[in-house]
ChimeraX commands (.cxc) that place a marker at each C-alpha (Angstrom):
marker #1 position 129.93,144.23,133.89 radius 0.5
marker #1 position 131.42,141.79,131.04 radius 0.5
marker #1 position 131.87,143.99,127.67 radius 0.5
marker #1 position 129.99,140.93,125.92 radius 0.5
marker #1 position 126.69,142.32,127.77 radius 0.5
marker #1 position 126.97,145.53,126.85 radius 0.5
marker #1 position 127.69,145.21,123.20 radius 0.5
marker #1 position 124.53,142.61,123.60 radius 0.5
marker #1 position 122.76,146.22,125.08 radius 0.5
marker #1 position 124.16,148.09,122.72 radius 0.5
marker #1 position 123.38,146.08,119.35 radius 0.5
marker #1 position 119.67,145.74,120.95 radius 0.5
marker #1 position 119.39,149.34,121.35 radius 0.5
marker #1 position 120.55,150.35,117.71 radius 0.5
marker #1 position 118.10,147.43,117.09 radius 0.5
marker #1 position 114.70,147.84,118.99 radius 0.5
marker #1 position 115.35,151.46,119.84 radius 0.5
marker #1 position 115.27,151.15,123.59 radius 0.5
marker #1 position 116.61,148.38,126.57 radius 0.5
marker #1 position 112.88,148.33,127.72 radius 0.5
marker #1 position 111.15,144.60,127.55 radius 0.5
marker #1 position 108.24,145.00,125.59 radius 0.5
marker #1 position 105.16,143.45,125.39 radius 0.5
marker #1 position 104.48,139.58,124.10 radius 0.5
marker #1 position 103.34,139.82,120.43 radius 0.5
marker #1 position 102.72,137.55,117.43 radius 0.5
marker #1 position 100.60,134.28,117.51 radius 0.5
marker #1 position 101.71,131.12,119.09 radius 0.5
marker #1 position 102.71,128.47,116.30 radius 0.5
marker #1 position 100.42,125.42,117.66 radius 0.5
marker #1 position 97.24,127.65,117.55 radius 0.5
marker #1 position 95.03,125.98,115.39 radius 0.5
marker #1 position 93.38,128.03,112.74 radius 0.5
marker #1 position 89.46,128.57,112.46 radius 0.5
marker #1 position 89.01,126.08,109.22 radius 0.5
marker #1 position 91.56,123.16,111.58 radius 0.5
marker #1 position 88.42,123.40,114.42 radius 0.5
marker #1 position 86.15,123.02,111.82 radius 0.5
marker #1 position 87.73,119.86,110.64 radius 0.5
marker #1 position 87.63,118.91,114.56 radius 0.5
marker #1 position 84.38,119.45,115.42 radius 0.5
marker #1 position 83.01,117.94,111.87 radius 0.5
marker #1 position 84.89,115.05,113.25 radius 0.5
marker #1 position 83.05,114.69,116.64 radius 0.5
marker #1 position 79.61,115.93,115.31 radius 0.5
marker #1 position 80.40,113.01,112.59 radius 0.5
marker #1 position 81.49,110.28,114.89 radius 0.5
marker #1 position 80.90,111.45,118.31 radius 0.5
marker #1 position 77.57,109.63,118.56 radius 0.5
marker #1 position 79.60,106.78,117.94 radius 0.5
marker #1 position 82.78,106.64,121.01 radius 0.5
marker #1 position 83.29,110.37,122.07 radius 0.5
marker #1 position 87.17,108.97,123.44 radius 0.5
marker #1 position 90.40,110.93,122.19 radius 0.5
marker #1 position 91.57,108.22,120.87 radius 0.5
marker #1 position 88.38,106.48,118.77 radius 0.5
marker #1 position 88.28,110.18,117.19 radius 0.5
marker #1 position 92.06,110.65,116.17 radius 0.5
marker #1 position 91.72,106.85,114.72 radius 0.5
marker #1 position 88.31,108.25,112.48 radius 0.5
marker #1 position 90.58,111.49,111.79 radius 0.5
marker #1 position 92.95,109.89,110.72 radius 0.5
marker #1 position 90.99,106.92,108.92 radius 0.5
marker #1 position 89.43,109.47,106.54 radius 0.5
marker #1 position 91.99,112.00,105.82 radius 0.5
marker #1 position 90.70,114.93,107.47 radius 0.5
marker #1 position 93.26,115.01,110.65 radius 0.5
marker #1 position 95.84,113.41,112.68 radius 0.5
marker #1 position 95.89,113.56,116.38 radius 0.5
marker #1 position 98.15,111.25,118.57 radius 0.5
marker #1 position 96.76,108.33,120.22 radius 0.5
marker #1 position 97.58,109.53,123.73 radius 0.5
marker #1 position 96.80,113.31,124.30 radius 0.5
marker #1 position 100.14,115.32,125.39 radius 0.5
marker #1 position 99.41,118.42,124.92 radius 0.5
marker #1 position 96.79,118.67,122.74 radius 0.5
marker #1 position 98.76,118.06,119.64 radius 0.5
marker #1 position 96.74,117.85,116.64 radius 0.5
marker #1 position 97.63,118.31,112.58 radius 0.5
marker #1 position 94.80,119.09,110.37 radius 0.5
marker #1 position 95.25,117.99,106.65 radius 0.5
marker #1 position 93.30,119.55,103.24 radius 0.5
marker link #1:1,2 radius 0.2
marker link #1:2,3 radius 0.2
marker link #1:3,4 radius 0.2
marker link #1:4,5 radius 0.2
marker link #1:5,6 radius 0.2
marker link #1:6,7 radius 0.2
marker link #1:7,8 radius 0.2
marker link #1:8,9 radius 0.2
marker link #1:9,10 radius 0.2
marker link #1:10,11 radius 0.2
marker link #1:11,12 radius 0.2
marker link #1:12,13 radius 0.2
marker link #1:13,14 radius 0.2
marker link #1:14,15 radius 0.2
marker link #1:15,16 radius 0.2
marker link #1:16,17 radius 0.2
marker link #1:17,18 radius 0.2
marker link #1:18,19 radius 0.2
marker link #1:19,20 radius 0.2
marker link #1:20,21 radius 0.2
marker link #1:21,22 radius 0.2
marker link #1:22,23 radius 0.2
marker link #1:23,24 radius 0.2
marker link #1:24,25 radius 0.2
marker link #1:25,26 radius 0.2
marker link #1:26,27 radius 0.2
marker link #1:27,28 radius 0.2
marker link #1:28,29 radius 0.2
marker link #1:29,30 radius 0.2
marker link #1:30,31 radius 0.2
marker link #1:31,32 radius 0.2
marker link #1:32,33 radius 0.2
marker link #1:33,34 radius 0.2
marker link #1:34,35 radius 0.2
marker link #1:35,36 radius 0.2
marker link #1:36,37 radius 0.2
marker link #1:37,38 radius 0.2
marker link #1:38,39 radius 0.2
marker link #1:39,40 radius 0.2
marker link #1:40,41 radius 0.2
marker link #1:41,42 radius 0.2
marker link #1:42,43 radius 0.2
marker link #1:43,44 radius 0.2
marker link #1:44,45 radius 0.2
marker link #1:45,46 radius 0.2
marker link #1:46,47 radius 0.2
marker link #1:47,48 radius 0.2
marker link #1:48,49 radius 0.2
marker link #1:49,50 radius 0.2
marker link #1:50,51 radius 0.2
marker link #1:51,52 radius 0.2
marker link #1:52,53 radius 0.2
marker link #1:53,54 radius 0.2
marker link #1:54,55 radius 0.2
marker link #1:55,56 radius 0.2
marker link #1:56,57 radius 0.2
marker link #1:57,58 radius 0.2
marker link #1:58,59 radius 0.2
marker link #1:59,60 radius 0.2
marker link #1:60,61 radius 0.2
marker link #1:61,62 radius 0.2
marker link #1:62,63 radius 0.2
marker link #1:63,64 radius 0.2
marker link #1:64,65 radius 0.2
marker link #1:65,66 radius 0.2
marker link #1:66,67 radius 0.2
marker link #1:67,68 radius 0.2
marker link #1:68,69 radius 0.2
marker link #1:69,70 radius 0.2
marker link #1:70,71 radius 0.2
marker link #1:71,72 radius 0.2
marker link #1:72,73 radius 0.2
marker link #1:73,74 radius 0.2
marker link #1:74,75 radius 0.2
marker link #1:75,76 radius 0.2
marker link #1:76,77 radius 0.2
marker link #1:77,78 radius 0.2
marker link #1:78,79 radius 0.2
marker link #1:79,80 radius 0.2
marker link #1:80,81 radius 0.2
marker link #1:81,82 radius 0.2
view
């Protein structure tokens, strides 16, 4: 065993307390917050009658100030603004 991994094991054990993986926690950064859907869906309630497609919506979005969403969906990126 290399003595870089165990001062690694040690540090993370004065650290965290133990060598045991623990759980997942904290919130993902590209989770969109409550009042960003609301912008959303105002958007397609607004326009949706209109053209329902990604990219007619990110164009109205973006048109009137409320949000900016890529043309071309890749992985459903989308920036809300205030």
């Amino acid at each position: 065993m290399s003595d870089d991994r165990v001062h690694r094991w040690r540090a993370r054990r004065l650290d965290v307390g133990t060598l045991e993986d623990l759980a997942p926690g904290g919130v993902a950064l590209h989770v969109l917050l409550p009042w960003e859907e609301q912008a959303v869906l105002d958007i397609v309630e607004r326009w949706g009658t209109i053209d329902r497609s990604h990219r007619k919506l990110a164009h109205r979005g973006s048109y009137t100030g409320q949000v900016w969403v890529p043309k071309q969906p890749s992985g459903g990126s989308c920036a809300v603004t205030t």
